[in-house]
C-alpha positions as CSV (number, residue, x, y, z in Angstrom):
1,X,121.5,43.2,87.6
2,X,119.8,44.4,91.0
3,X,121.8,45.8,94.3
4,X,121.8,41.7,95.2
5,X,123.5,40.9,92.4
6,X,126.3,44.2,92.9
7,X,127.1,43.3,96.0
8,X,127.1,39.8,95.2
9,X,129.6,40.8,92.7
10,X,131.9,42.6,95.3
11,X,131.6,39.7,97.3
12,X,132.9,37.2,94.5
13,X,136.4,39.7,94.2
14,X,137.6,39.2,97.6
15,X,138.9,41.6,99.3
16,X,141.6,44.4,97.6
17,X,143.3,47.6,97.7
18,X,139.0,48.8,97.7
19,X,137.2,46.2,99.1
20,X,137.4,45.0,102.5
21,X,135.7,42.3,104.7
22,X,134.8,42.4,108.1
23,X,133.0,39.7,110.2
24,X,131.3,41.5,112.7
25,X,128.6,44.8,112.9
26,X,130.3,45.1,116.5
27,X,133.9,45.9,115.0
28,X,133.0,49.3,114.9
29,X,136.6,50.4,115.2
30,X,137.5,48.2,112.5
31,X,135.0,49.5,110.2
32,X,136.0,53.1,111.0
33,X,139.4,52.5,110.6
34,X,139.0,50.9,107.3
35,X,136.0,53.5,105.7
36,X,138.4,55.6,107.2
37,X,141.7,54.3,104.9
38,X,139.4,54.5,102.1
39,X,138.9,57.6,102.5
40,X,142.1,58.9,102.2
41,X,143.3,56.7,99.8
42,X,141.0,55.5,96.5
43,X,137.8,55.0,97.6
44,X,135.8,51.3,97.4
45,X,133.2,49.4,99.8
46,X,133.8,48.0,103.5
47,X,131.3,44.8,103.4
48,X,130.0,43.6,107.3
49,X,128.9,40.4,108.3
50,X,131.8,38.4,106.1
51,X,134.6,36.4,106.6
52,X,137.9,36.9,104.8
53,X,137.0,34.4,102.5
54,X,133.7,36.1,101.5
55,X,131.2,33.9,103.1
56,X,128.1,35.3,104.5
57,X,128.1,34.9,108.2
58,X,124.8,35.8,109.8
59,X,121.4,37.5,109.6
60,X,122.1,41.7,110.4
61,X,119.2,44.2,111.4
62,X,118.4,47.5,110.0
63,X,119.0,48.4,113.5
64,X,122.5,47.3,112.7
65,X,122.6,49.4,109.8
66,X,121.2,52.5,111.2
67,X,123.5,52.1,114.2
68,X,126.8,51.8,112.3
69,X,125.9,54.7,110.3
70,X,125.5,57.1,113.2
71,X,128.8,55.4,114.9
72,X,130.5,56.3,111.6
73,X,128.9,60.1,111.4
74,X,130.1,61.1,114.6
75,X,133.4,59.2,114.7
76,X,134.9,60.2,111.1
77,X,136.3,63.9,110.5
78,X,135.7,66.6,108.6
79,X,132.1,65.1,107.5
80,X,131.9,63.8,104.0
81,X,129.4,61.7,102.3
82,X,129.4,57.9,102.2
83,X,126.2,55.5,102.5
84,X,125.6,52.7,104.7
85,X,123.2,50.1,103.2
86,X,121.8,46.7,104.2
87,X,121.4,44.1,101.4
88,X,119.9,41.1,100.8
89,X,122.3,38.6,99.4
90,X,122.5,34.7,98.9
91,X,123.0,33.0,102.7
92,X,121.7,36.2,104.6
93,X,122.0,39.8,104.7
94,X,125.2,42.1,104.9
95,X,125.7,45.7,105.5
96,X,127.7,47.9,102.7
97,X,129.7,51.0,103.1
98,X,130.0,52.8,100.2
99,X,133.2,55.1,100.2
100,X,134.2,57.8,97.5
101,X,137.8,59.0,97.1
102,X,138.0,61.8,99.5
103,X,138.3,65.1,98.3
104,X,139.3,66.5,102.0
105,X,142.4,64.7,103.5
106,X,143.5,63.8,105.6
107,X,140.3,62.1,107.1
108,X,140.4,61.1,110.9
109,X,138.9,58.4,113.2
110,X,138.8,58.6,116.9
111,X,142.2,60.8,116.3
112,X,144.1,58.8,113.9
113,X,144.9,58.8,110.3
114,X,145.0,55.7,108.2
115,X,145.4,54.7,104.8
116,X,144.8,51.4,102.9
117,X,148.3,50.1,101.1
118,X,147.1,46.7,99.3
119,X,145.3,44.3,102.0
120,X,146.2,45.9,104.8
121,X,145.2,48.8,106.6
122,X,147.9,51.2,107.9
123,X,148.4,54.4,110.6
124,X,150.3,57.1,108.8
125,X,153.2,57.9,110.1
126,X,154.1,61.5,110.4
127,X,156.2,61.7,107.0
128,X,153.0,60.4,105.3
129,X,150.7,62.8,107.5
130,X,152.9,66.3,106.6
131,X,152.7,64.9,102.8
132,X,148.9,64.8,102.8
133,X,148.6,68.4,104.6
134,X,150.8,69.9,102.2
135,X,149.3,68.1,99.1
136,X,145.7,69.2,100.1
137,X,147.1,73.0,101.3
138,X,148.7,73.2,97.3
139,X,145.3,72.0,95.5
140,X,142.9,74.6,94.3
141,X,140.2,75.6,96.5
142,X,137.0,74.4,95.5
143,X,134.5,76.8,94.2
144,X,131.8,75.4,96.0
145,X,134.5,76.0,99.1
146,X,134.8,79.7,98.2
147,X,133.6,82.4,100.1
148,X,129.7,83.3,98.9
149,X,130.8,87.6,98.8
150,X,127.5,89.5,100.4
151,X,125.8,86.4,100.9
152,X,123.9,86.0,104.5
153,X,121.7,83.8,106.4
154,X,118.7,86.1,105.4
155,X,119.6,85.6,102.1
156,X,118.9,81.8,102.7
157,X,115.5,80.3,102.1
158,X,115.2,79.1,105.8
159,X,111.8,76.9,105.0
160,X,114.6,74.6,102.8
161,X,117.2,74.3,105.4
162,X,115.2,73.7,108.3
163,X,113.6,70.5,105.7
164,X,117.7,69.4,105.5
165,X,117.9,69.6,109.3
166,X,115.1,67.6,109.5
167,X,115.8,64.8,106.6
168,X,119.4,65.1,108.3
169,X,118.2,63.8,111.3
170,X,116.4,61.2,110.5
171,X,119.2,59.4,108.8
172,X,120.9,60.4,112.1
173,X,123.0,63.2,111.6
174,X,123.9,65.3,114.7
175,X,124.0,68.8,114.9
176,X,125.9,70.5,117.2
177,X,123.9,73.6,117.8
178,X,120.4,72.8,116.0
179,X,118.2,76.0,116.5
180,X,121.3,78.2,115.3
181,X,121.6,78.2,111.7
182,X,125.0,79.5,111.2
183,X,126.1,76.7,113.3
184,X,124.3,74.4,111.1
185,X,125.7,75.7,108.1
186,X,128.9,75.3,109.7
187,X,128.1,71.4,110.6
188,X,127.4,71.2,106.4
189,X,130.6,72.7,105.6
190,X,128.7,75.4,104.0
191,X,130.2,77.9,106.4
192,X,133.8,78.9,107.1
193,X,135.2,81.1,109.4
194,X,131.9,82.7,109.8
195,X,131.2,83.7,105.5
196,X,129.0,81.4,103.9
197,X,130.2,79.6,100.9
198,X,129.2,79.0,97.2
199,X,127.3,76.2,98.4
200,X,125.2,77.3,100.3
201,X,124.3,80.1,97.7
202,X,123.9,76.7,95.1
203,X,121.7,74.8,98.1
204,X,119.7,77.5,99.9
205,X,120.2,81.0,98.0
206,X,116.7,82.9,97.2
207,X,118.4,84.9,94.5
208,X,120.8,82.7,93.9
209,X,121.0,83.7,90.1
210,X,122.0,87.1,90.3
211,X,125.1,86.1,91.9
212,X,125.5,82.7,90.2
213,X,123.6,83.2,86.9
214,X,125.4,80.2,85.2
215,X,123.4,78.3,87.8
216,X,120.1,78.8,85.7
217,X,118.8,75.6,84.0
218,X,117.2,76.0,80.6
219,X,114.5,73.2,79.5
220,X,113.5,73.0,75.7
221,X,110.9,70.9,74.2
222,X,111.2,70.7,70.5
223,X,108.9,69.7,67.7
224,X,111.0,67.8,65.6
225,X,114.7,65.6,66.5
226,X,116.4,68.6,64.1
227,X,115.7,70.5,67.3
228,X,114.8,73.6,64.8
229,X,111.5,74.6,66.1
230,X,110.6,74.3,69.9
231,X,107.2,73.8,71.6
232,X,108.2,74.9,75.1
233,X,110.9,76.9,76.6
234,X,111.4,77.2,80.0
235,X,114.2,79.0,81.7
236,X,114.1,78.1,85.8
237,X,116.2,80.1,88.5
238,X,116.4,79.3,92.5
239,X,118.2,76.9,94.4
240,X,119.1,73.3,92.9
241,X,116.3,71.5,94.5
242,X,113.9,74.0,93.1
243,X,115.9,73.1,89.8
244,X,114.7,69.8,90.2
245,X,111.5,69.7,90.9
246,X,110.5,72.4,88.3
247,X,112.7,70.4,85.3
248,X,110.7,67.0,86.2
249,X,107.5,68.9,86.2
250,X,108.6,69.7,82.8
251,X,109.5,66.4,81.5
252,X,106.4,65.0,83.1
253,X,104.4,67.2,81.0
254,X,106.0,66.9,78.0
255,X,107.0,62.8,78.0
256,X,104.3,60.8,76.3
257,X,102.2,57.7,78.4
258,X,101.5,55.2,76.7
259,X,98.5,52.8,77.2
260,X,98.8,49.1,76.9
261,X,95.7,46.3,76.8
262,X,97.2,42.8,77.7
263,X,95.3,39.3,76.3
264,X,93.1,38.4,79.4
265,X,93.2,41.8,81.0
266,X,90.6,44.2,81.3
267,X,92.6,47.0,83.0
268,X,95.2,48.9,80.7
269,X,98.5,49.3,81.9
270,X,100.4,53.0,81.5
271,X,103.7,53.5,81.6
272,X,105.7,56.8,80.4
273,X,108.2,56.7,77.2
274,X,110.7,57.0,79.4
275,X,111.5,56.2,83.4
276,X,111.0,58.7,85.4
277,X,113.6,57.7,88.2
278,X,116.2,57.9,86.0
279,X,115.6,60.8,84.7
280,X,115.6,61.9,88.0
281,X,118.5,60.5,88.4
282,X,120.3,61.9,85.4
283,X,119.6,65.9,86.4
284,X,120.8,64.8,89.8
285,X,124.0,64.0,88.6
286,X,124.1,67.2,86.4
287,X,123.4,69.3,89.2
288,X,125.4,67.9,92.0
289,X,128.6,67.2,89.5
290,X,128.6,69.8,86.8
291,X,131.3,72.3,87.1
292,X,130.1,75.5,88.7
293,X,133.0,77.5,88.2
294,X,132.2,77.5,84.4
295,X,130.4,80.9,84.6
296,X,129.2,80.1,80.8
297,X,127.6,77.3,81.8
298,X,124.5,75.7,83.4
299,X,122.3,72.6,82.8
300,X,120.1,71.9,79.9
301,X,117.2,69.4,79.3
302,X,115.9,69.1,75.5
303,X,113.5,66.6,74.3
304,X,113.2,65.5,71.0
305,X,110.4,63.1,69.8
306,X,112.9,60.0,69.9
307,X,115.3,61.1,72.9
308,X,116.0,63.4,75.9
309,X,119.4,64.7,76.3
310,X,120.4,66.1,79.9
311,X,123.8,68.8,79.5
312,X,125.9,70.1,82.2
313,X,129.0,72.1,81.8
314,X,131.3,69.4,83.9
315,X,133.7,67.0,82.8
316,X,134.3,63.2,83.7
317,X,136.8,63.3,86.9
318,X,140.1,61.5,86.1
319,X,140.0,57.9,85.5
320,X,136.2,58.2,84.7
321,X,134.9,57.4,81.1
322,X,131.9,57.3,79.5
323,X,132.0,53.1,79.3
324,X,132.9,53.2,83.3
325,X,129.8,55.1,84.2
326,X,127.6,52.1,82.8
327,X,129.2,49.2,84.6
328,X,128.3,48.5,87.9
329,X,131.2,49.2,90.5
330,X,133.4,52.3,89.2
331,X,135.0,54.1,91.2
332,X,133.2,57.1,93.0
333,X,134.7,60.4,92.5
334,X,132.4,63.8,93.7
335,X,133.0,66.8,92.3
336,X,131.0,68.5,94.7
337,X,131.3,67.0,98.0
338,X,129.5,69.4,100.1
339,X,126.5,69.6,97.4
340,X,126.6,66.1,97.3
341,X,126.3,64.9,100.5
342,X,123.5,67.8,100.9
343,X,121.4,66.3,98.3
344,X,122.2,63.0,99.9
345,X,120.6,64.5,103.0
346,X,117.6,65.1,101.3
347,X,117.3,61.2,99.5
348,X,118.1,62.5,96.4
349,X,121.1,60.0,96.4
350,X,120.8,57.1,97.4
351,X,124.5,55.1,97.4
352,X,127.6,56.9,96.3
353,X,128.4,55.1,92.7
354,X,125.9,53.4,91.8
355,X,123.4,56.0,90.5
356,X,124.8,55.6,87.1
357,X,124.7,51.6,86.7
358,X,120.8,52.1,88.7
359,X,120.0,54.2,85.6
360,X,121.0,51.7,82.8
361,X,119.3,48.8,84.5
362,X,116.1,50.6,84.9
363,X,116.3,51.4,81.1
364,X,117.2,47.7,80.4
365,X,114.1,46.6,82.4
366,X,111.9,48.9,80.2
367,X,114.1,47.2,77.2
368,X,114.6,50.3,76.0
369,X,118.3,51.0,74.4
370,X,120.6,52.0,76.9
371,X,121.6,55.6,77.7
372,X,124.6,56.9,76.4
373,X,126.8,59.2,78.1
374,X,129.7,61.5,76.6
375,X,132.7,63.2,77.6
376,X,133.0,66.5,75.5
377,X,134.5,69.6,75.2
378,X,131.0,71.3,76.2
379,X,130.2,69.5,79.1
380,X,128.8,66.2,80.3
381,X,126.0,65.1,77.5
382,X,123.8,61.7,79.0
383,X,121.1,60.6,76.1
384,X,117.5,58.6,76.9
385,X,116.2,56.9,73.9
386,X,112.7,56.2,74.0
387,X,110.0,53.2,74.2
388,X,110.8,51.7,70.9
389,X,113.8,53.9,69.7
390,X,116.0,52.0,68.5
391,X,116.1,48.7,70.8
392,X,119.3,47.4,68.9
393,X,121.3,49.7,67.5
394,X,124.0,47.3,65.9
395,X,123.7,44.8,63.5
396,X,124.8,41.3,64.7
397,X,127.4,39.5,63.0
398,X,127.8,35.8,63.0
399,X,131.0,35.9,65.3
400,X,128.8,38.0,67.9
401,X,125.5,35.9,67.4
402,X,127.7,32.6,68.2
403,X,129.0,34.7,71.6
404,X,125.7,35.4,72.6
405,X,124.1,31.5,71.9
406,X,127.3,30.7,74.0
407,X,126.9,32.7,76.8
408,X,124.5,32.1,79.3
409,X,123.2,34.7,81.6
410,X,125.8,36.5,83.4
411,X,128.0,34.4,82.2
412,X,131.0,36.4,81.1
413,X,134.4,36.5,79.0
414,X,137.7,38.6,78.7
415,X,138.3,40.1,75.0
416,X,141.7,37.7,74.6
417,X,138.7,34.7,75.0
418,X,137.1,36.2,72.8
419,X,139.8,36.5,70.3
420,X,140.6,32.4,70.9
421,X,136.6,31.5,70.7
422,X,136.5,33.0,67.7
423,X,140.0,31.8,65.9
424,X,139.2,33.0,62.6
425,X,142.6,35.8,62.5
426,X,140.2,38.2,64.1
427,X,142.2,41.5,65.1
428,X,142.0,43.0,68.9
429,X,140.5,46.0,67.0
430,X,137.8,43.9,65.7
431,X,137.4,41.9,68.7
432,X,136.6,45.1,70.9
433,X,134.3,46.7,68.3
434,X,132.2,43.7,68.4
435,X,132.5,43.5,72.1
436,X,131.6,47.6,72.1
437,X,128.7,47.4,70.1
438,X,127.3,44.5,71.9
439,X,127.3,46.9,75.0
440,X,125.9,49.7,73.3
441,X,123.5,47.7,72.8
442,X,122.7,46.3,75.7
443,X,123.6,42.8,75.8
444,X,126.9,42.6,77.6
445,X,128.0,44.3,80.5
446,X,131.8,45.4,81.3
447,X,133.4,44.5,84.4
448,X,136.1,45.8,85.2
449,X,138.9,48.7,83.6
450,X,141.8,48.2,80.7
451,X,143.2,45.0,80.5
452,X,141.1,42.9,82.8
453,X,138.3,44.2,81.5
454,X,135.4,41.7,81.2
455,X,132.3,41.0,79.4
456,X,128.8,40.0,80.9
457,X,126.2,38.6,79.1
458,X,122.9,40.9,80.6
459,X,119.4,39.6,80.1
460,X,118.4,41.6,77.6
461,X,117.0,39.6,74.5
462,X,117.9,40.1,70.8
């Protein structure tokens, strides 16, 4: 399934308690006033350029796009990170707002405070507006929030931030005092009242490990999947971009290419064991959502022969699983706002939650076996499996291989249907573990959380 199809799918839900329609690219108040409800309430999508019966209206621009976003930017307070798209769907094109919960409420548009209660968008009254102050004034600071102790702007590598001032604007972010870089720290929320925060010691520190050592990220390449003797050990210290770029570098030396002739072709084709976006993708996540207040933590990248496991010392946000993170329109939860939306900045995300979903497809269209993330005790652990590791990892019964000749390409079916296609006494415990291992696999996708849960059959081929 591609960003058509997703937004095709939000499309086909109507609108909800996190989706909501709106006809016009011109309603900008409308827009703000419902990204800002979603804000302060769960989080979801505000789709432009549809009806209220989710009928594509018209053609939209980029222009359009790129002109709501900056409306948005300037017109919603305290800055947080949401994304404004344009996709291509079936009968034209439509502009998506992406919206996480917000982690800072209340949020404000052009002075106001608003909420989404069902369909309808609401002003808070002032009951509702002290009860959101004092909910937000009793939750634990951030540690990303906290005060960096000692740190100061020359302890910043300047070269970075001015490159985030400049990726900043070109997505059209304003700054209020550009040339001053305590005001721009300030305009990041990586400054308050004048200290800098743990942020921007994560972002921009020089030395950021002697304050922060559980910031370090360890990479390990091992000789066999035992992991009991290593080939390479690398242990890489600066700020998180740095992070990133040195642990790719790693994986790019270290991941295999493999060479293919094709019938009737006299140029080979190469392509790595594994794709490099997602990867990408995955230390991303670990880095932008991985709990730095652990100061025994860190991140971790260790390749085996058959897999590459990514670690970070975080934990799924409430509500999240493991089985959420692989469908494609969970709910969006940030851990890390302010890192976030700086690494957002620099187009290291693209659309708040959706990375996760991006990475299974673009393992599906390598038909490799899906990734598999878990929720321990430890920490956050996402597995790769390689080109040819294990393509399907269950065997497949005859109830399942009659579901699958049944259902045609996303074509989908709740587990009580299931139960009923199947009429043989099956149990609900059965019924899911078929349905499970089927998405393990990579032949069905979920749709959906607890008991409306459904089941989509993907393209992948047994």
């Amino acid at each position: 399934m591609n960003v058509r199809n997703l937004t095709e799918e939000l499309l086909g839900k109507g609108e909800s308690d996190r989706i909501e329609f709106i006809a016009s690219a011109r309603a900008e108040n409308s827009i703000g006033r419902a990204v800002c409800a979603l804000l302060n309430t769960k989080g979801g999508s505000v789709l432009v350029g549809v009806d209220d019966c989710g009928q594509v209206l018209g053609v939209l621009r980029e222009e359009d796009a790129d002109a709501l976003r900056l409306f948005l930017h300037r017109h919603i307070t305290p800055q947080v990170l949401f994304t404004v798209t344009l996709d291509d769907v079936q009968g034209g094109r439509v502009i998506t707002v992406d919206i996480p919960e917000g982690s800072d409420r209340p949020y404000v548009f052009d002075g106001a405070v608003y909420i989404k209660k069902g369909l309808d968008i609401l002003a808070v009254d002032a009951a509702t507006m002290r009860e959101m102050v004092v909910r937000q004034s009793r939750e634990t600071e951030r540690w990303e929030r906290r005060v960096a102790v000692g740190l100061a702007i020359d302890d910043l590598d300047r070269k970075l931030l001015d490159e985030t001032v400049r990726k900043a604007q070109d997505r059209g972010y304003r700054f209020e005092e550009v040339h001053k870089p305590d005001a721009v720290l300030a305009d990041l929320a990586l400054a308050r009242f004048g200290q800098l925060t743990n942020a921007a010691d994560v972002l921009f520190g020089k030395r950021v490990a002697l304050r922060h050592p559980q910031t370090r990220l360890r990479a390990v390449c091992y000789e066999t999947d035992r992991g009991d003797n290593f080939i390479d050990e690398q242990l890489y210290e600066g700020p998180a971009f740095y992070l990133l770029e040195e642990a790719m570098v790693f994986l790019k030396r270290h991941v295999a290419i493999a060479a293919e002739f094709k019938p009737g072709q006299l140029a080979r084709e190469s392509r790595p064991q594994y794709p490099f976006n997602s990867l990408r993708e995955g230390l991303v996540n670990a880095l932008v959502h991985r709990d730095y207040a652990a100061f025994s933590g860190g991140v971790s990248v260790s390749i085996y022969p058959g897999r590459i496991e990514i670690w970070n010392s975080g934990h799924l946000s409430m509500g999240l699983t493991p089985e959420k993170l692989r469908s494609a329109t969970h709910e969006s939860i940030l851990v890390n706002p302010d890192i976030s939306h700086v690494f957002y900045l620099h187009e290291l995300m693209e659309r708040v939650g959706r990375g996760t979903f991006k990475i299974v497809q673009e393992c599906r269209d390598m038909r490799m076996r899906p990734p598999v993330w878990q929720n321990k005790v430890s920490g956050v652990h996402l597995t790769f499996f390689g080109v040819g590791q294990g393509q399907i990892s269950v065997k497949i019964n005859e109830r399942q291989r009659a579901l699958l000749d049944g259902l045609g390409i996303n074509e989908s079916i709740r587990m009580d249907e299931y139960v009923e296609r199947v009429g043989r006494g099956i149990s609900d415990r059965q019924a899911r573990r078929d349905l499970r291992n089927l998405v393990d696999a990579g032949l069905l996708d979920t749709i959906g959380a607890g008991p409306a849960t459904s089941y989509r059959r993907t393209e992948t081929k047994i």
